[in-house]
C-alpha positions as CSV (number, residue, x, y, z in Angstrom):
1,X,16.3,1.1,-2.2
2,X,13.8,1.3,-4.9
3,X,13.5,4.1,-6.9
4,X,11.4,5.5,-9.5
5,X,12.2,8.4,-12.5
6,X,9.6,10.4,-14.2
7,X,7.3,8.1,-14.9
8,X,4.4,8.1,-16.9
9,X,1.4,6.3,-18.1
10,X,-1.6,6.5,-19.8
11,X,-4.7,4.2,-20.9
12,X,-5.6,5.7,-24.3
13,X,-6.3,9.4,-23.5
14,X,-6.8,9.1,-19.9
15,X,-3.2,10.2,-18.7
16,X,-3.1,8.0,-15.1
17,X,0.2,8.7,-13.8
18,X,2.2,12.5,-14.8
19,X,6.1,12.2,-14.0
20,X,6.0,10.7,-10.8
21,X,9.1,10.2,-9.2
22,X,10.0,8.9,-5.3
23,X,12.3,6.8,-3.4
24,X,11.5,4.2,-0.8
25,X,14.4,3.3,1.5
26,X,15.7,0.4,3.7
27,X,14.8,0.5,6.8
28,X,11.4,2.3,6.5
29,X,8.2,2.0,5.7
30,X,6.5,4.7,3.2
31,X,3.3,5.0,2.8
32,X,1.3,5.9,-0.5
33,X,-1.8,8.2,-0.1
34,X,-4.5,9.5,-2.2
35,X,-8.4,9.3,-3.0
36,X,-9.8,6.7,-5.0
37,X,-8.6,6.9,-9.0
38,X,-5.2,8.8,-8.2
39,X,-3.3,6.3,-9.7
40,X,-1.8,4.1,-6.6
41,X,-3.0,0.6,-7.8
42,X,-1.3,1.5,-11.5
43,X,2.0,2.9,-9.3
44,X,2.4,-0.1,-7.7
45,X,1.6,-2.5,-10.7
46,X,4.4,-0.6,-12.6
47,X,7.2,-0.6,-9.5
48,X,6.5,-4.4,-9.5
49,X,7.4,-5.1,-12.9
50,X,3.0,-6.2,-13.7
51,X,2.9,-3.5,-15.9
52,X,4.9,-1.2,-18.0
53,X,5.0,2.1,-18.1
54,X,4.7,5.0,-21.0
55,X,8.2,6.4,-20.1
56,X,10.5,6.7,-16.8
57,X,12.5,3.9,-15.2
58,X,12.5,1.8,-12.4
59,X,15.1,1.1,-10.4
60,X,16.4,-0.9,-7.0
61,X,20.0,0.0,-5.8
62,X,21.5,-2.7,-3.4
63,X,25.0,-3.1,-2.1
64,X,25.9,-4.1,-5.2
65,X,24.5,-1.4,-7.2
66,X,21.7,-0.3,-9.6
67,X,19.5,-3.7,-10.5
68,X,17.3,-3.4,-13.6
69,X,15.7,-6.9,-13.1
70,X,14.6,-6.6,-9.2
71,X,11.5,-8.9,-9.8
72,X,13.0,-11.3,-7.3
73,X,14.3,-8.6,-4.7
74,X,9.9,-7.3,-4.3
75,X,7.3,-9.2,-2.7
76,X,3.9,-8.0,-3.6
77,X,0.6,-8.1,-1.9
78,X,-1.9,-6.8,-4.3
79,X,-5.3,-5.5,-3.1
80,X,-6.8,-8.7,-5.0
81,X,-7.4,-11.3,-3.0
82,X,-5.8,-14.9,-4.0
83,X,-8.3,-16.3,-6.1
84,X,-7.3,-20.1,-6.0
85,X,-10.1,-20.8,-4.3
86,X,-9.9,-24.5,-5.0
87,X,-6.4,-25.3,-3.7
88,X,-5.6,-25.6,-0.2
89,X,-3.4,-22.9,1.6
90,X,0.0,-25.6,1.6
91,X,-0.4,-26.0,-2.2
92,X,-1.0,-22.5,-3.0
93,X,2.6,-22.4,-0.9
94,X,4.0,-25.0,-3.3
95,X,2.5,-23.1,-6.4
96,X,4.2,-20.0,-5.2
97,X,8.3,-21.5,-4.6
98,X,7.6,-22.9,-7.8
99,X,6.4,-20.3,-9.8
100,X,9.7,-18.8,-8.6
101,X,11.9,-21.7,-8.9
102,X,12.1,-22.0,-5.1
103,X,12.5,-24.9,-2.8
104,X,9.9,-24.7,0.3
105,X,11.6,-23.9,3.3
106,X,9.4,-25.7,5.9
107,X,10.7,-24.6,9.4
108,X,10.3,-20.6,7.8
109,X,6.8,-21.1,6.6
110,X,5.7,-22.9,9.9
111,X,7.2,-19.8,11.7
112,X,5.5,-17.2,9.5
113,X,2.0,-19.4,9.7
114,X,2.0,-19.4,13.1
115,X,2.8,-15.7,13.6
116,X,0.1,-15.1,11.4
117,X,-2.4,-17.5,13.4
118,X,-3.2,-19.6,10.2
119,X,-1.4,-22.7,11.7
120,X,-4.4,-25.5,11.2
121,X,-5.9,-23.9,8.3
122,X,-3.2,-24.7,5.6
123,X,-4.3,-28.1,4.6
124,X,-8.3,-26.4,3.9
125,X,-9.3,-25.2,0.7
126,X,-9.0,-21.3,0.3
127,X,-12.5,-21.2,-0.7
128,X,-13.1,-22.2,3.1
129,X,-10.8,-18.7,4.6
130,X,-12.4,-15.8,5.6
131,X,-11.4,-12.2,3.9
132,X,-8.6,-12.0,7.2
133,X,-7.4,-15.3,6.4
134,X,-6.9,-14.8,3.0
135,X,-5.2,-11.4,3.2
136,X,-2.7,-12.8,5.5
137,X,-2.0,-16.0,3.2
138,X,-1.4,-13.7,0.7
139,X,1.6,-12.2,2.8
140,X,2.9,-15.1,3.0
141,X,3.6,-16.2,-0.2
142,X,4.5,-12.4,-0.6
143,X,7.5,-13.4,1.8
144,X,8.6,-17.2,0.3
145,X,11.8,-15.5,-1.2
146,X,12.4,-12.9,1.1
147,X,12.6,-10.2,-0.5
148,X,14.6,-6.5,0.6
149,X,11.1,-4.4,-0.7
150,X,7.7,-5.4,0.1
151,X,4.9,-3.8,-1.5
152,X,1.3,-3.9,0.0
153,X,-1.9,-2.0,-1.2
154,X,-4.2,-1.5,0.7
155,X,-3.1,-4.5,3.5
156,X,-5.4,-3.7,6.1
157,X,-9.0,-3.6,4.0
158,X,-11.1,-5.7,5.9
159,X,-9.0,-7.2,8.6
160,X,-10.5,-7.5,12.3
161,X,-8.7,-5.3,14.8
162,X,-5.9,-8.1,15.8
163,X,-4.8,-9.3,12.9
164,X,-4.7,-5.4,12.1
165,X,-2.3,-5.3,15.2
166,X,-0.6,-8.1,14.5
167,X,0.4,-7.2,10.7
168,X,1.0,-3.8,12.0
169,X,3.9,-5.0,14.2
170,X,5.2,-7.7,11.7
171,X,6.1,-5.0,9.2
172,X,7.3,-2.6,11.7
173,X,10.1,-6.0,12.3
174,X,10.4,-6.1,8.7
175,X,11.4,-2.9,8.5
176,X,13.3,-2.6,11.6
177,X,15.4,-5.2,9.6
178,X,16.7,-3.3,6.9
179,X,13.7,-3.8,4.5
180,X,11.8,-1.6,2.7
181,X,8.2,-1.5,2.9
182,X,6.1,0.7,0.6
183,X,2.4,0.8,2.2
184,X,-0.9,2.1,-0.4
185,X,-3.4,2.8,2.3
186,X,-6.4,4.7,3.0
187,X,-6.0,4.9,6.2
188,X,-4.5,8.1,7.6
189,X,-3.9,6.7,10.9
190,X,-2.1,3.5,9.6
191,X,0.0,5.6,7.7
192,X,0.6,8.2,10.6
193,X,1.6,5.6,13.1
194,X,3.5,3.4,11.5
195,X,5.2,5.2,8.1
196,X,8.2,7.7,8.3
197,X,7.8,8.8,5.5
198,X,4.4,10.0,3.3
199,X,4.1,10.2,-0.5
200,X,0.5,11.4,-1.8
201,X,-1.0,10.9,-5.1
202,X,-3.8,13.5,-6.8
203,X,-5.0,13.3,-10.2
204,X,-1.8,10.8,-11.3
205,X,1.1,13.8,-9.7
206,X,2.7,13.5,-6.6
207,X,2.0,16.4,-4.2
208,X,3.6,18.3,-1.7
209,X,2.5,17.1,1.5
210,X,5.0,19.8,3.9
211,X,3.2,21.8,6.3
212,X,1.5,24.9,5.9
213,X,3.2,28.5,6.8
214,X,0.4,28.7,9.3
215,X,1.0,25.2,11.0
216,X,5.2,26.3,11.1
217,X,4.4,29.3,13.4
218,X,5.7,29.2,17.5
219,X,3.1,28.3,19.6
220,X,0.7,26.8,17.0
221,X,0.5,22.8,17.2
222,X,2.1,21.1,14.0
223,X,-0.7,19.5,11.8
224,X,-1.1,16.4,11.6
225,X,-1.4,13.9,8.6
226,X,-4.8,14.5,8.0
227,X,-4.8,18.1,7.9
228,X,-1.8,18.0,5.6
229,X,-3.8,15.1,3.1
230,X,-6.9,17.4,2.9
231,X,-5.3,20.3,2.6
232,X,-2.8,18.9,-0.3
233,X,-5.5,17.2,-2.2
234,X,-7.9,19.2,-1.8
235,X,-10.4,17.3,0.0
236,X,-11.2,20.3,2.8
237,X,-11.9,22.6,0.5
238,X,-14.3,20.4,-1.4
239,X,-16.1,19.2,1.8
240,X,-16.5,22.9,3.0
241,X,-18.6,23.1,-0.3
242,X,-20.4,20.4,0.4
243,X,-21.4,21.4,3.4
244,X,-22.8,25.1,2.5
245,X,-24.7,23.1,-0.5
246,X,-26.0,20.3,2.2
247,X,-26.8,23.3,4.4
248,X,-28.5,25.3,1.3
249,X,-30.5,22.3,1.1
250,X,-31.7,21.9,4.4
251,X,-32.8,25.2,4.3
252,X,-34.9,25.4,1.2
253,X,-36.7,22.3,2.6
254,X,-37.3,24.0,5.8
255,X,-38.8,26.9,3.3
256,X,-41.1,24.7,1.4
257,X,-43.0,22.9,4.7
258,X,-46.9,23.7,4.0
């Protein structure tokens, strides 16, 4: 289980992330919400041990206990592409186990190549993959040393709708399997179908995403996600302002025609 404490950060005076504090548990897939600049790219850079924060800790808890050094227990797929453009896909592979002091484990690679249909493509230059292709090497060097928490933001950005359906299902295994798997998306429906459990980041503070009194009464159907995210960020009540100003505007025009 990984789990964070009050944590902080800041980049001089702009205050990113304001005591943020969350679990994600074996077994399950969360998923990390919010609109662009919350503070989910810095999140995950800190849970993964790429950057330190102001104050808080960091934390995974395994059979054995409370680990302090977990680097080797997360894999991580950033929402940077790999940029070794000039190696092939095999030697990005080799670069990977040894960066992590690692022998390569063919008959596993094979397995997770094929699933991931890049089987014929690991001996070309990544320069030569397409965004898909690229993405999906990058989970597998995120899995070399499989690791009990796997981290992805923003996984699905640009994928074409099967391998979208095929990652989908591979981390539903994963987690079937007594991982954890800690999902930044954008994607409200990703995150509704395939994540029991939601946190959602505003303005660097976790919010509280639990239905409204309204959406609780007999009778009325529960909200789903996406009513909850807008109405927790936010987000409705700035697009119904929107809309009166884009309406305003339409009508003004309408009042100036000669």
């Amino acid at each position: 289980m990984l789990i964070a404490h009050h944590l902080t950060k800041s980049f001089g005076a702009q205050t990113v992330l304001r005591d943020v504090s969350f679990e994600v548990h074996p077994g399950r897939m969360t998923a990390l919400l919010g609109p662009n600049g919350a503070g989910k790219s810095t999140l995950l850079h800190i849970v993964t041990g790429l950057l330190r924060q102001d104050s808080g800790v960091v934390l995974v808890e395994t059979q054995g206990g409370l680990v302090a050094d977990f680097r080797d227990l997360i894999g991580f797929c950033p929402d940077d592409l790999p940029q070794a453009e000039l190696l092939t896909g095999d030697e990005l592979l080799d670069l990977t186990a040894g960066i992590r002091h690692r022998r390569r484990a063919p008959e596993a690679e094979r397995a997770l190549v094929e699933a991931l249909h890049l089987d014929g493509a690991m001996d070309r230059l990544i320069g030569t993959y397409s965004h898909g292709m690229k993405r999906k090497l990058q989970l597998v060097t995120a899995l070399l040393h499989s690791p009990r928490i796997l981290i992805l933001d923003e996984p699905f950005r640009g994928l074409d709708p099967e391998s979208s359906a095929i990652l989908k299902a591979l981390l539903a295994v994963y987690a079937e399997r007594g991982n954890a798997v800690l999902i930044s998306t954008h994607d409200l429906l990703v995150a509704e179908q395939l994540c029991t459990e939601v946190l959602v980041l505003r303005d660097g503070e976790l919010l509280d995403l639990s239905p409204g009194q309204e959406s609780t009464a007999v009778g009325v159907p529960p909200e789903t996600l996406e009513a909850r995210f807008l109405r927790a960020t936010g987000i409705d009540a700035d697009a119904a302002r929107a809309r009166d100003r884009f309406f305003e505007g339409l009508d003004l025009l309408r009042d100036a025609r000669p």
